[in-house]
Each structure stands twice: as C-alpha cells, then as structure tokens.
N, CA and C atoms as a LAMMPS dump frame, in Angstrom:
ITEM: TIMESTEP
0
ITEM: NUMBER OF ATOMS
651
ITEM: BOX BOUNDS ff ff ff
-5.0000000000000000e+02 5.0000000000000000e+02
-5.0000000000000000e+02 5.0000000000000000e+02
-5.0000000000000000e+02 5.0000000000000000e+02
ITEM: ATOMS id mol type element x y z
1 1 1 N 50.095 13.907 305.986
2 1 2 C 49.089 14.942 306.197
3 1 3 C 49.712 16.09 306.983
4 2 1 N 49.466 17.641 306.247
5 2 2 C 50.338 18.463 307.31
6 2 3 C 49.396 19.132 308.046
7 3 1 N 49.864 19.439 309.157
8 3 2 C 48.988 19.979 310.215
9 3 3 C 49.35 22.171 310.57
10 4 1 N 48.461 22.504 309.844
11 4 2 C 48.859 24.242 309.868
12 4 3 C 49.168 24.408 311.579
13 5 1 N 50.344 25.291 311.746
14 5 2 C 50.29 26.013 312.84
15 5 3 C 49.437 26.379 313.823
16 6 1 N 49.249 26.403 315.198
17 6 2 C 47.922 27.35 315.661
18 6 3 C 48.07 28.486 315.475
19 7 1 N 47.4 28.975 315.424
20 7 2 C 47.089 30.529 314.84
21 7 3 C 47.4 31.695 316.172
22 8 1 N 48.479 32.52 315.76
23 8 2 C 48.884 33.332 316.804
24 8 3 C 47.939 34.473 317.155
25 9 1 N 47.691 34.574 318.023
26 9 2 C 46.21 35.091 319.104
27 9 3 C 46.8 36.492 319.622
28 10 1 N 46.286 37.5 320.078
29 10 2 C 46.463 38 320.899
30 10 3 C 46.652 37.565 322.731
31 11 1 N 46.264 36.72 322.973
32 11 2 C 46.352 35.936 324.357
33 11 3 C 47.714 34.994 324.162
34 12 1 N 47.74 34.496 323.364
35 12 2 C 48.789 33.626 322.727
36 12 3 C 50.134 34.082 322.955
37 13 1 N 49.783 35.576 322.658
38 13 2 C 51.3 36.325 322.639
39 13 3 C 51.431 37.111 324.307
40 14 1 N 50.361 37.225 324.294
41 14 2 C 50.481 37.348 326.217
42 14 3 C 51.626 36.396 326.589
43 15 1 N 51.163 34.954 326.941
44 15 2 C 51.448 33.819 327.247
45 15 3 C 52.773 33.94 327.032
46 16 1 N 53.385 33.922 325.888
47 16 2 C 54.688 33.757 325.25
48 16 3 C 55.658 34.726 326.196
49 17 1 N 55.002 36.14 325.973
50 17 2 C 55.976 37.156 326.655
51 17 3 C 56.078 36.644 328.306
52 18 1 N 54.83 36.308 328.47
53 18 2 C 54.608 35.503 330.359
54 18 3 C 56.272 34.546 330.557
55 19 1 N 56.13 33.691 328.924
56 19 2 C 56.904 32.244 329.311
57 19 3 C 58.615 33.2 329.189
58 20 1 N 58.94 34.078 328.733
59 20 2 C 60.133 34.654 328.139
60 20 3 C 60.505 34.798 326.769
61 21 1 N 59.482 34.57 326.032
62 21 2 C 59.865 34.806 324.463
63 21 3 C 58.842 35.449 323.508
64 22 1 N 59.494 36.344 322.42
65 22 2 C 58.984 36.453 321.079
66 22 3 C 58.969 36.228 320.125
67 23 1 N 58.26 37.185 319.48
68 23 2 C 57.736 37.189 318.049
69 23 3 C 59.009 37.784 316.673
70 24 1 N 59.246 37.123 315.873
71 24 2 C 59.802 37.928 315.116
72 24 3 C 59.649 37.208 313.447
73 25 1 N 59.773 37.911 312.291
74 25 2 C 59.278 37.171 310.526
75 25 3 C 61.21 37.758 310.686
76 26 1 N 60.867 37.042 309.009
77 26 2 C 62.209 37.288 308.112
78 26 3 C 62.353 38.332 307.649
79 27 1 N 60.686 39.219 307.9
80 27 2 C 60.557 40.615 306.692
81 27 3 C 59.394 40.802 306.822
82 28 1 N 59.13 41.781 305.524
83 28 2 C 57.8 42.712 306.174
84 28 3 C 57.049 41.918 305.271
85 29 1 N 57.607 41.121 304.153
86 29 2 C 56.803 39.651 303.207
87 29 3 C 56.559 38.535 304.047
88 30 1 N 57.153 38.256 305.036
89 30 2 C 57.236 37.252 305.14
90 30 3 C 55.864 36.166 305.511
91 31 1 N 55.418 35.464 305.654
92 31 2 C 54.475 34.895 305.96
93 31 3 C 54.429 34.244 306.808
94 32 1 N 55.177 33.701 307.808
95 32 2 C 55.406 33.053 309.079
96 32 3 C 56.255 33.874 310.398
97 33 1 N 55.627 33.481 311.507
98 33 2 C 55.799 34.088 312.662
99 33 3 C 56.704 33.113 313.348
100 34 1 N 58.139 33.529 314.001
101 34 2 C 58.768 32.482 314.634
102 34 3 C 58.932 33.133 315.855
103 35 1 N 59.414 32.14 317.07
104 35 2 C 59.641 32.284 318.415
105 35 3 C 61.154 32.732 318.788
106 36 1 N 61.505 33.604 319.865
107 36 2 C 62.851 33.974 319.957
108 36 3 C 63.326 33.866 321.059
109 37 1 N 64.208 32.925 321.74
110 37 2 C 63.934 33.173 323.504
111 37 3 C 66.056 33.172 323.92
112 38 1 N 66.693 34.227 323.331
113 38 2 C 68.073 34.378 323.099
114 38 3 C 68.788 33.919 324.375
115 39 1 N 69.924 33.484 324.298
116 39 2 C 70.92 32.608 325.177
117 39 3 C 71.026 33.669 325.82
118 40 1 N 71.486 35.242 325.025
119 40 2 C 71.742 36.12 326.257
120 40 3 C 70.875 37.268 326.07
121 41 1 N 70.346 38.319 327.164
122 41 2 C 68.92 39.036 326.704
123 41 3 C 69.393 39.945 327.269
124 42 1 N 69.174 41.027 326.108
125 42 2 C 69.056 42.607 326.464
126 42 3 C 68.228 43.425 327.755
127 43 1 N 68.435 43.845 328.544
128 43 2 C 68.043 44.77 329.557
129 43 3 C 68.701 46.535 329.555
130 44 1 N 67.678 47.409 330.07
131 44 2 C 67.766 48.691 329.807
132 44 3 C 67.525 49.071 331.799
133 45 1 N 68.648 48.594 332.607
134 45 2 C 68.091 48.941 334.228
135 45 3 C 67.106 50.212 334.393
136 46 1 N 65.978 50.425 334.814
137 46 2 C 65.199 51.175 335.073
138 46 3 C 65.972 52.039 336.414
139 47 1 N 66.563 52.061 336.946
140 47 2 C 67.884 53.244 337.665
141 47 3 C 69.107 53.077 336.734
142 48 1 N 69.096 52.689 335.785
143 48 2 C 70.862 52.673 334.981
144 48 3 C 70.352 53.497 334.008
145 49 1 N 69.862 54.606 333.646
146 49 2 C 70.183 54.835 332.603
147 49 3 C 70.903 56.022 332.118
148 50 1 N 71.296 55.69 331.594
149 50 2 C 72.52 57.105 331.24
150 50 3 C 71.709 58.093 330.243
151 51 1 N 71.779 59.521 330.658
152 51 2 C 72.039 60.473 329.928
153 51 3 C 73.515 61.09 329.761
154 52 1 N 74.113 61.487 328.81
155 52 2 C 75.217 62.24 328.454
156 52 3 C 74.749 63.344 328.773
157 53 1 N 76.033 64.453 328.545
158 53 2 C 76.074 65.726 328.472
159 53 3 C 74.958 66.258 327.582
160 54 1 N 75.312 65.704 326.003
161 54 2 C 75.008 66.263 325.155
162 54 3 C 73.308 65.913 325.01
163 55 1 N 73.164 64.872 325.622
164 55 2 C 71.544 64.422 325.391
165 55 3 C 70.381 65.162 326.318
166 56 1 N 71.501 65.52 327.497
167 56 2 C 70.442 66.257 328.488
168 56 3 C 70.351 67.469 327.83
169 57 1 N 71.286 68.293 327.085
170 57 2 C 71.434 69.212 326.674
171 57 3 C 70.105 69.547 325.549
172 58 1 N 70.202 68.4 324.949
173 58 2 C 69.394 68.434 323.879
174 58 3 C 67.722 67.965 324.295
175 59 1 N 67.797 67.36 325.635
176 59 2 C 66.01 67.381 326.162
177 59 3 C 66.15 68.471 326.753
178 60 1 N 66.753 69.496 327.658
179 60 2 C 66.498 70.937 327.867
180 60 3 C 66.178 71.725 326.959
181 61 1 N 66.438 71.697 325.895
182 61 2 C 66.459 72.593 324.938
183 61 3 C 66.005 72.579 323.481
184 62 1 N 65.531 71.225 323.459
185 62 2 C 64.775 71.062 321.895
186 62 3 C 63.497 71.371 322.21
187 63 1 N 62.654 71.225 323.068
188 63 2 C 61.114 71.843 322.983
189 63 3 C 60.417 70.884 322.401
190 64 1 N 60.731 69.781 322.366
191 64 2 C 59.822 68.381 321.857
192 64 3 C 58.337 68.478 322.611
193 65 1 N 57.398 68.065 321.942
194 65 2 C 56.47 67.288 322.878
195 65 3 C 56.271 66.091 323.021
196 66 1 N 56.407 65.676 324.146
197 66 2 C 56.565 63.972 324.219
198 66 3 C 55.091 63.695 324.693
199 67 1 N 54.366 62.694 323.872
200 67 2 C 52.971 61.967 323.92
201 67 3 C 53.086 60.651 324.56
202 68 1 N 52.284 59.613 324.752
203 68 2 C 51.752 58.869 325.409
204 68 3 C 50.097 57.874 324.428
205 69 1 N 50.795 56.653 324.12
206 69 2 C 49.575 56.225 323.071
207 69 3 C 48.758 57.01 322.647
208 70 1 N 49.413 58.084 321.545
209 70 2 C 48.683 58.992 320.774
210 70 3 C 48.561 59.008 319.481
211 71 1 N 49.663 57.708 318.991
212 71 2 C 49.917 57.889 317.861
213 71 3 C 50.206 56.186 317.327
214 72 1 N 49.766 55.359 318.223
215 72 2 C 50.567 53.822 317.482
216 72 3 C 50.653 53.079 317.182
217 73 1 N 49.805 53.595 316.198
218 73 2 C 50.258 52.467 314.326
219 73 3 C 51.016 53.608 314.123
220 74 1 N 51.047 54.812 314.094
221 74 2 C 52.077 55.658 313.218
222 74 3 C 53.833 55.501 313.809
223 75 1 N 53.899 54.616 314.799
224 75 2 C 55.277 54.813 315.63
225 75 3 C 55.429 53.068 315.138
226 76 1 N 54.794 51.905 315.01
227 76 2 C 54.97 51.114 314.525
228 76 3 C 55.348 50.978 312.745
229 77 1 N 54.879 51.565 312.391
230 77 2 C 54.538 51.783 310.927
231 77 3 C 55.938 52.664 310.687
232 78 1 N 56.821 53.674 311.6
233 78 2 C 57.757 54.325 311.35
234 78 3 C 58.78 53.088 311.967
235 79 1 N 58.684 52.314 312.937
236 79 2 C 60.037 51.08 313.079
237 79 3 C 59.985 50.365 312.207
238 80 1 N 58.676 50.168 311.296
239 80 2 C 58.893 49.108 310.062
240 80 3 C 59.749 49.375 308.657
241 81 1 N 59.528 51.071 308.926
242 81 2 C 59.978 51.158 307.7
243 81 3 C 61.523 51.681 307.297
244 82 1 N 62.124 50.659 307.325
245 82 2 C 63.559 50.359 307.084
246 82 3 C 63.719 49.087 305.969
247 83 1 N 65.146 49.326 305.583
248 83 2 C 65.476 48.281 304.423
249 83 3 C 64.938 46.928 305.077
250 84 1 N 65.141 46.704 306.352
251 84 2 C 65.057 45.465 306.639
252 84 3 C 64.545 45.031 308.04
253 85 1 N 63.101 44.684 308.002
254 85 2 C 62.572 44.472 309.631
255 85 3 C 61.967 43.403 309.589
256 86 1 N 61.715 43.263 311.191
257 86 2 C 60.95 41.805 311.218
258 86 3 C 59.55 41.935 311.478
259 87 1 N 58.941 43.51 311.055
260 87 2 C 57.477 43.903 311.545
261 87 3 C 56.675 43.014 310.337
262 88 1 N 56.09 42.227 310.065
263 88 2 C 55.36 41.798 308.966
264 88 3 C 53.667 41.986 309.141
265 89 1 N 53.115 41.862 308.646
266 89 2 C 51.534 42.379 308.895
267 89 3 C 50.707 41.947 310.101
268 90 1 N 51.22 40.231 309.983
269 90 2 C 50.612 39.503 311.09
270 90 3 C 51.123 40.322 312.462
271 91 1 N 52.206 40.516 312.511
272 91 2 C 52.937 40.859 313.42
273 91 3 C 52.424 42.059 314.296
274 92 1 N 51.975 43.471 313.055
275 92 2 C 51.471 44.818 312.962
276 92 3 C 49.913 44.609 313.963
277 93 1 N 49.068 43.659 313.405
278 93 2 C 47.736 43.551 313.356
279 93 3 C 47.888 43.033 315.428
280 94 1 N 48.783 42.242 315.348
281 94 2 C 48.743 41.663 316.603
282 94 3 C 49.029 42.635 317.634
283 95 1 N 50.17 43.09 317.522
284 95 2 C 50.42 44.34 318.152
285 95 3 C 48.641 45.233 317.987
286 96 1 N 48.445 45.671 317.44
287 96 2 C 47.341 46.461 317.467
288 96 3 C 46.48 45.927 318.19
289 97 1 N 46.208 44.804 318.534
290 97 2 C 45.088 44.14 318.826
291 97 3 C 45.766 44.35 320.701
292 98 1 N 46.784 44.339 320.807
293 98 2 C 47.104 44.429 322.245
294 98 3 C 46.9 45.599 322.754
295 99 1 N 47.541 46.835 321.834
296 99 2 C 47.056 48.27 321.953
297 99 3 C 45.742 48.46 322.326
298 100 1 N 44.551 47.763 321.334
299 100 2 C 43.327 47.772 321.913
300 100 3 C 42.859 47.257 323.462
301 101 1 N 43.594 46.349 323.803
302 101 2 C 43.439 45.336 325.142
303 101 3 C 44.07 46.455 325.954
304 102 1 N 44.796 47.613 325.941
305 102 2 C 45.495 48.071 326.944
306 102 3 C 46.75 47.642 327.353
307 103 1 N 47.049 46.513 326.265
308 103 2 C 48.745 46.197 326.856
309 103 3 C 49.649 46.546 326.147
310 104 1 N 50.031 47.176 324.784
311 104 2 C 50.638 47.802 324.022
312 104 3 C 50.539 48.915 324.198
313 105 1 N 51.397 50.038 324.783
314 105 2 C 51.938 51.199 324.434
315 105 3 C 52.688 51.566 323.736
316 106 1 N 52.788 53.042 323.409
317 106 2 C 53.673 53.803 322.329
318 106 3 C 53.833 55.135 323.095
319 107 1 N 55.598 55.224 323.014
320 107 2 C 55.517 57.059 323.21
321 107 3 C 56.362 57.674 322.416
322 108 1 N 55.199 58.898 322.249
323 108 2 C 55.937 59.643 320.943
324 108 3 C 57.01 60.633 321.075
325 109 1 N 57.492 61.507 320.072
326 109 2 C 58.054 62.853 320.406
327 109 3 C 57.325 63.624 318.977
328 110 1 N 57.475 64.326 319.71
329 110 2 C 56.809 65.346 317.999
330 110 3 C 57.855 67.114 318.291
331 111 1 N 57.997 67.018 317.174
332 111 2 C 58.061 68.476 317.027
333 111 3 C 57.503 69.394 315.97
334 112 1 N 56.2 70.059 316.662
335 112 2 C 55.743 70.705 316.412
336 112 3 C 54.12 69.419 315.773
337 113 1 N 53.725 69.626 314.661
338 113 2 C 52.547 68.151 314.485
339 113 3 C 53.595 67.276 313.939
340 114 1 N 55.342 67.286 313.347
341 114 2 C 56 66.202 313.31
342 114 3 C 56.23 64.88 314.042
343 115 1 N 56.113 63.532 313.888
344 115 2 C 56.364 62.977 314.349
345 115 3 C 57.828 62.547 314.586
346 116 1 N 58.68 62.728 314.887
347 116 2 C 60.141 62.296 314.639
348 116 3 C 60.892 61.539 315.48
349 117 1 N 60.223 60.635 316.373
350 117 2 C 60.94 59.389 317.271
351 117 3 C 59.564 59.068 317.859
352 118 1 N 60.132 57.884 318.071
353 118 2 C 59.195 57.08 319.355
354 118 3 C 59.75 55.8 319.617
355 119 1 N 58.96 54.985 320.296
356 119 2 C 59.156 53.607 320.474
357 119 3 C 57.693 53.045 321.384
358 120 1 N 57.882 51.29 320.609
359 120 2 C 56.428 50.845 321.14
360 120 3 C 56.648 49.953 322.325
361 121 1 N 56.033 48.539 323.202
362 121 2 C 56.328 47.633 323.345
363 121 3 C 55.208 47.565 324.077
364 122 1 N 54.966 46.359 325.123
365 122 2 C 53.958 45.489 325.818
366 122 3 C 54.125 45.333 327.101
367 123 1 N 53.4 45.593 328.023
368 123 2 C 53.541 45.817 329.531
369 123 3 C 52.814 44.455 330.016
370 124 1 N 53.794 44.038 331.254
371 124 2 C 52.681 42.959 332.055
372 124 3 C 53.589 42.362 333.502
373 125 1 N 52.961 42.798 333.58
374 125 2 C 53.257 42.432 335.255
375 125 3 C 54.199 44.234 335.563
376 126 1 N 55.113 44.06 336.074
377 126 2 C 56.101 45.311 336.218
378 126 3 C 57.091 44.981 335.28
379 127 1 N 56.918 44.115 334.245
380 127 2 C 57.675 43.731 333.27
381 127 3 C 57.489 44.595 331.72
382 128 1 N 58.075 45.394 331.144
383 128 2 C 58.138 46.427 329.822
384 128 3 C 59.105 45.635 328.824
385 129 1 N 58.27 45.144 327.698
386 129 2 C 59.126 44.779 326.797
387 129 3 C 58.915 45.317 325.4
388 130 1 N 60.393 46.444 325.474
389 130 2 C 60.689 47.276 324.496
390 130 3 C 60.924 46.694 322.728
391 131 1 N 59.902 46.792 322.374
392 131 2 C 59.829 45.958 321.13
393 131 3 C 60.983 46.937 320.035
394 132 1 N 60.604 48.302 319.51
395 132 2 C 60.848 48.671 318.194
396 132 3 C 60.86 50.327 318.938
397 133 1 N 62.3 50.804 317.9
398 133 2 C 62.075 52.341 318.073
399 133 3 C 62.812 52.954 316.951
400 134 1 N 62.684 54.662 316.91
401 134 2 C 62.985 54.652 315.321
402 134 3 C 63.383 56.333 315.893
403 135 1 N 63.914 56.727 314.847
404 135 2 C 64.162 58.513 314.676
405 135 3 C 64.118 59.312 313.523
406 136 1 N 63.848 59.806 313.219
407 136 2 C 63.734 60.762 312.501
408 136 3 C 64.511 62.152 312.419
409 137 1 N 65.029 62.121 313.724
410 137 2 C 65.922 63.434 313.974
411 137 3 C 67.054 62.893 314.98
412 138 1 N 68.369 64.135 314.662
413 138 2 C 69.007 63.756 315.639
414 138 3 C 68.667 63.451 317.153
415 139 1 N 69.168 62.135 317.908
416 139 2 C 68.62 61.642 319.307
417 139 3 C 67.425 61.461 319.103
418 140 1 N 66.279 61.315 318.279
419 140 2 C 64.494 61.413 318.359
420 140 3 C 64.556 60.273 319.445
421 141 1 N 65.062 58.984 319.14
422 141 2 C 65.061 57.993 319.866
423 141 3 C 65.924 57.907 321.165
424 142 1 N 66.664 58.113 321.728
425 142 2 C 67.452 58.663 322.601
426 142 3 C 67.163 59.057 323.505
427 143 1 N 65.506 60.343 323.11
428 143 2 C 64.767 61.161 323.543
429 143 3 C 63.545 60.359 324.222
430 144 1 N 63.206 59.153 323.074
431 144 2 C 61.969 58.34 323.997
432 144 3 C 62.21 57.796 324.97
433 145 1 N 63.685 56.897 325.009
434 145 2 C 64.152 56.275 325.804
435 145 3 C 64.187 56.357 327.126
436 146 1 N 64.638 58.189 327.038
437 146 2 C 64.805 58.79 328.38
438 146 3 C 63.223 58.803 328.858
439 147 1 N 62.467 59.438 328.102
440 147 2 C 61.482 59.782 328.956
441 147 3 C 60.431 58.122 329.086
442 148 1 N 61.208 57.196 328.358
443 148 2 C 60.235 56.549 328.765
444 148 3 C 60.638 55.427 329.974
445 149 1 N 62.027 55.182 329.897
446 149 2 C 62.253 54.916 331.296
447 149 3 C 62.005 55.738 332.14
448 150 1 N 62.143 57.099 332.475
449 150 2 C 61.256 58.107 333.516
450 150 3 C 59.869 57.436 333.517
451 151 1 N 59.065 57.27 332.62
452 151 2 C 57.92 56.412 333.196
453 151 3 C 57.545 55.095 333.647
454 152 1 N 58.379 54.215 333.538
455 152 2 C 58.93 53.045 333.787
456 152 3 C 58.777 53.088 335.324
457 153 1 N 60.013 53.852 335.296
458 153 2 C 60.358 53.943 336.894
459 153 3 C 59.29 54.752 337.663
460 154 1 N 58.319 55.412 337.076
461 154 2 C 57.264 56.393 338.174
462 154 3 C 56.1 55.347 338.247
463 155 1 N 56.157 54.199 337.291
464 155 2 C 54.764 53.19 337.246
465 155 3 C 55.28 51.597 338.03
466 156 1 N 56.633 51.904 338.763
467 156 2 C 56.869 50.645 339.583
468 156 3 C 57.487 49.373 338.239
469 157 1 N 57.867 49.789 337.565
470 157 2 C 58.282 48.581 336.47
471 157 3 C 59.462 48.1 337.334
472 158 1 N 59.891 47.397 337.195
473 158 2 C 60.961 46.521 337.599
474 158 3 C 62.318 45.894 336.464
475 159 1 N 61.907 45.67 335.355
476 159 2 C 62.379 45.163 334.767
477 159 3 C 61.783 45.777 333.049
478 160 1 N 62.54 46.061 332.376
479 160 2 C 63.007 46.468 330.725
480 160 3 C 63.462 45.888 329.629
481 161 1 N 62.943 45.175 329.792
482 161 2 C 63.427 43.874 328.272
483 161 3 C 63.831 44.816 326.697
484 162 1 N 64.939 44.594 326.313
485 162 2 C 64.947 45.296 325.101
486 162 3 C 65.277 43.898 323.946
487 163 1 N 65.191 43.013 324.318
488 163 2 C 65.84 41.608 323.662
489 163 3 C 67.101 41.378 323.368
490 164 1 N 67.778 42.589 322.925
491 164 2 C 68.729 42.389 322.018
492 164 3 C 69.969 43.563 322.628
493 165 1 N 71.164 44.016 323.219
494 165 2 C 71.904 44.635 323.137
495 165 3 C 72.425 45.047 321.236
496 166 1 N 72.36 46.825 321.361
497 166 2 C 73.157 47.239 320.026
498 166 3 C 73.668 48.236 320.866
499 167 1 N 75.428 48.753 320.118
500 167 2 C 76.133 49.691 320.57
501 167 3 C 75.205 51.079 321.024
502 168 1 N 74.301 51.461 320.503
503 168 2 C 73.439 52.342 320.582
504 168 3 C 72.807 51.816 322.08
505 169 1 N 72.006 51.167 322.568
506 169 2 C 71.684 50.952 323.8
507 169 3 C 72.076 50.69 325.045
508 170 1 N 73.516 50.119 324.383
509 170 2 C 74.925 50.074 325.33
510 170 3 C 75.494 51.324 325.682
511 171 1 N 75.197 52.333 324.827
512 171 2 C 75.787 53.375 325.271
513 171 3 C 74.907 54.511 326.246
514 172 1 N 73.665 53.889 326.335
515 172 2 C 72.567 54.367 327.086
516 172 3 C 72.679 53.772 328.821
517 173 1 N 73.572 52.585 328.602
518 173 2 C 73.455 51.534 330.182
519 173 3 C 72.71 50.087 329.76
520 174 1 N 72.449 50.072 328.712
521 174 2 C 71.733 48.666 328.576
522 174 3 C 73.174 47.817 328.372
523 175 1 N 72.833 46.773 329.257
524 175 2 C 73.659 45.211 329.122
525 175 3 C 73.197 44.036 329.029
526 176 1 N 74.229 43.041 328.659
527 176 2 C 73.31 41.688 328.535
528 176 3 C 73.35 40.628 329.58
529 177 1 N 72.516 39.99 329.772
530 177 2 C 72.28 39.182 331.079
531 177 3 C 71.691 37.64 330.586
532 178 1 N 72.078 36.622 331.208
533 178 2 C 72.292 35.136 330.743
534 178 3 C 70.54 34.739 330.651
535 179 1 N 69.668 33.934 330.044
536 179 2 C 69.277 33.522 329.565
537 179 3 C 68.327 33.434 331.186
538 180 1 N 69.166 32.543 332.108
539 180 2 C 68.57 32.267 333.311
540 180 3 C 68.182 33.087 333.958
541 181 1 N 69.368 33.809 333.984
542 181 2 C 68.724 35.254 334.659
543 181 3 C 67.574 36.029 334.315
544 182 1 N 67.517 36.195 333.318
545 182 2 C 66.548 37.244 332.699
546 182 3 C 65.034 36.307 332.795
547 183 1 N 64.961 35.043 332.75
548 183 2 C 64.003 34.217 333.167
549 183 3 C 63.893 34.58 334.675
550 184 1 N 64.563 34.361 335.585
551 184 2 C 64.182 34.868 337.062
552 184 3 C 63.786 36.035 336.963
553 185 1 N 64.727 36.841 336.734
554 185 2 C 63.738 38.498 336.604
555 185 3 C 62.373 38.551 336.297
556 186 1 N 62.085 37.782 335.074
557 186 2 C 61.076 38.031 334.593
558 186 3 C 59.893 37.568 335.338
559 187 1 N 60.207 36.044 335.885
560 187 2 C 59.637 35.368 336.663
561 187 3 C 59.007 36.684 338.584
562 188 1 N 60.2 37.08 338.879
563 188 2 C 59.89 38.2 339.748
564 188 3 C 59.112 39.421 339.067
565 189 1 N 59.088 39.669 337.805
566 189 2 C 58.213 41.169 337.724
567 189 3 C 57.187 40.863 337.591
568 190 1 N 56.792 39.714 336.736
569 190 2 C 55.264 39.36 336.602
570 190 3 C 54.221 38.946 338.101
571 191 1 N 55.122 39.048 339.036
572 191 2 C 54.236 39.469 340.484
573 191 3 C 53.613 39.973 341.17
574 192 1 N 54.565 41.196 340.229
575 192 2 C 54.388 43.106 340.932
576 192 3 C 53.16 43.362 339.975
577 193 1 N 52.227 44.619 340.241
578 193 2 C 51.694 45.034 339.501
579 193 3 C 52.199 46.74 338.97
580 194 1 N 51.954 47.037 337.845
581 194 2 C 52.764 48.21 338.046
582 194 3 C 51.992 49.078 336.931
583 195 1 N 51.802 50.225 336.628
584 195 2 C 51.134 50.576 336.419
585 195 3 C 51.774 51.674 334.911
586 196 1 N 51.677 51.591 333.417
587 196 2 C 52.123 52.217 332.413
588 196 3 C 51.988 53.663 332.88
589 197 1 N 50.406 53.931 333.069
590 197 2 C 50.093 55.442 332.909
591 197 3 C 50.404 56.329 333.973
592 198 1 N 51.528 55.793 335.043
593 198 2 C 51.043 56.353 336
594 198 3 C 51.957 57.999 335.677
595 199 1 N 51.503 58.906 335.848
596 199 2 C 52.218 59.902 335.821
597 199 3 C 54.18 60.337 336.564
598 200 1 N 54.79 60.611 336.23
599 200 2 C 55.997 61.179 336.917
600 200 3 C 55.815 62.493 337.65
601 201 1 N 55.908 62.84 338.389
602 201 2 C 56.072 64.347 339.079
603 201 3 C 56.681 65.465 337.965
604 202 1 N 56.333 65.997 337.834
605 202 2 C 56.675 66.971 336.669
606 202 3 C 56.23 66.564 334.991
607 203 1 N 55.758 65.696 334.877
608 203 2 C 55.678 64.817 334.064
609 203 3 C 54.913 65.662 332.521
610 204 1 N 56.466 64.418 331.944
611 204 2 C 56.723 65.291 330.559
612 204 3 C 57.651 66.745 330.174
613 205 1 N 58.521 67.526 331.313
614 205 2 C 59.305 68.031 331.678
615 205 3 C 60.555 67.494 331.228
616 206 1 N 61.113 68.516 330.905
617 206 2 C 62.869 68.374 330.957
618 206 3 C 63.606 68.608 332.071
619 207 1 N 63.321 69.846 332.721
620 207 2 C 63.518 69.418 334.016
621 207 3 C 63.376 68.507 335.25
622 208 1 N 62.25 67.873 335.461
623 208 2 C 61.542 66.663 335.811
624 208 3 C 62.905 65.581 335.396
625 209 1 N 62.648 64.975 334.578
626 209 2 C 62.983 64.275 334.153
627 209 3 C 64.809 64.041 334.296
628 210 1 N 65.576 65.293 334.212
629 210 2 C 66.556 65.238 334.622
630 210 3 C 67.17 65.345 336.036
631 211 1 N 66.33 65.759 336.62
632 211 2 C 66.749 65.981 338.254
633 211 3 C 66.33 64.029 338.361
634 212 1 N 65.592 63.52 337.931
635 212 2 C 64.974 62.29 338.392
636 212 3 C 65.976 61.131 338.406
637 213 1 N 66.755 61.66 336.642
638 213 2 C 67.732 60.498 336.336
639 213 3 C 69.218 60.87 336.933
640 214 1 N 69.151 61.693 337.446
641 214 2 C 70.669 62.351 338.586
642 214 3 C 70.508 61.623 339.926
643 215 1 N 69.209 61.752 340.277
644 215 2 C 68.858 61.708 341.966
645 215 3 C 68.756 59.875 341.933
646 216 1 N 68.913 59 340.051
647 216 2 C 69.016 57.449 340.6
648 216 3 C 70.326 56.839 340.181
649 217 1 N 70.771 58.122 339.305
650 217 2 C 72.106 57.775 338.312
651 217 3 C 73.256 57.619 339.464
C-alpha cells in the first residue's frame, strides 16, 4: 500500500527554511518537490559585498528604478524562464502564498515601465534566503544584489543564504561555508528580529547606497 507524501504547505516550508533546507523539482514539468540541505552553503556577507569599478559606475549612472514587492510573480516568472529551472508550479504557487503571508519578497529594477532584473527570496528571523534572480540587461542582476543587500543591512539581517556559490556571486564576495556552520548561523539569526522594509537612509539612491557599501567594504 503506498502512502502519498504530505502535502507541502506554506508553514511547512517555513519550518524547513527554520530547520536549514529547501525546496527544489527537476523542472518546470516536474511533479515532485525534493529537499536540499548542501554539505557546503552559499553565503552573500551582508558587510562583504563587493562593488567593482565598473558596477558602481553603472548604478551612478543608469537611472534604474529600483522597486520593492511591486512586481512578484513577474520577477519569479522571469527566474523561471530559462532552458532549465527548478521553479515548477507547485513551487511558484508556494512562493506566492508566502508573498501573501508577508514572508516572500521581491526587488525589482525597471527601466523606464521595463522590467529588466530582480531577485526574490524569504525572510525570517534576520535570516534572507536568496532564492532566484535573473537579468535582462547588462548587470540587471548585479544591480539587485547591490541594492538589496543595502537593505539587508539597513533591516538588521544578519545572515544571506544564497544556497549555492556560482563564479558570478563569487565575484560579488559570496563564499562557501561548511554545512555546520551555516546551521549555527542560521540557528543565531532566527533570534534576531529584523525587519525587510525597513528603509536605508537615502534609500533607493545611487549615491546612498555607495557611500554605504565603502563606509562597510
């Protein structure tokens, strides 16, 4: 006699991110939801993060507008759509359902009513775990990053889960950290309370934002 799965919840997936692990399918077909809790885990230091020359250059001077859960199913719906992801519907719907609860955020960039970068993920405790991000333009993503660790760090986060180190995030300051560790961390942020919305001083600024990541860099 087989016994179906329990059915993955919105609370369910609280819990999971609480214990140190996620969600991820085979594909955007796929029909089953599996658990991920990696030997070694991506972090993005909320004072480490690097801007280059060329990136500050390019938040001074592109004229983006950067949003704040304004847009996200459209910033989810843009990380899915690649040859190959692990966003599958169940996956989409759940996320949404946290967005509704207040624990899923998204921040955008637009230029002009374009959407052309963002990234989403799930807040809890002073703990941010950076699910999915995407571009559309040169740096679009690059661009969220920055400003969204600037909010990270103005809302008391502590800790930045990205799951996974790629050369691209490595070259931002993200490194990888042992399994245990990133369990203690995590274990310490879910203490703090910390707050997504809280504004930055200048907030949403290019200037702001770069004097901020000098004065921790």
């Amino acid at each position: 006699m087989s016994v179906d799965p329990p059915q993955i919840t919105p609370e369910l997936l609280l819990h999971a991110y609480a214990s140190g692990v996620f969600p991820m399918s085979e594909g955007a077909d796929a029909d089953e939801v599996y658990w991920v809790d990696p030997k070694a885990r991506g972090i993005l230091p909320v004072n480490g993060f690097h801007i280059s020359r060329s990136l500050s250059r390019k938040i001074r001077t592109c004229g983006y507008d950067i949003r704040v859960d304004s847009a996200f199913s459209e910033v989810v719906t843009a990380c899915a759509d690649r040859p190959e992801t692990w966003i599958n519907s169940q996956i989409f719907g759940l996320y949404a359902a946290l967005f509704d609860l207040g624990f899923a955020h998204s921040l955008e960039v637009f230029d002009g009513e374009n959407l052309i970068g963002g990234i989403y993920g799930v807040a809890l405790g002073a703990a941010f775990f950076g699910e999915s991000m995407f571009s559309r333009a040169t740096d679009g993503s690059k661009i969220a990053l920055a400003y969204l660790v600037d909010r990270l760090r103005a809302g008391g986060f502590t800790l930045f889960d990205t799951q996974f180190i790629t050369p691209h995030l490595h070259s931002l300051g993200g490194r990888e950290i042992t399994r245990d560790d990133y369990h203690a961390r995590l274990a310490s942020a879910l203490q703090v309370r910390a707050d997504f919305m809280a504004q930055p001083s200048s907030a949403g600024t290019a200037t702001g934002i770069l004097q901020r990541n000098t004065q921790t860099s």
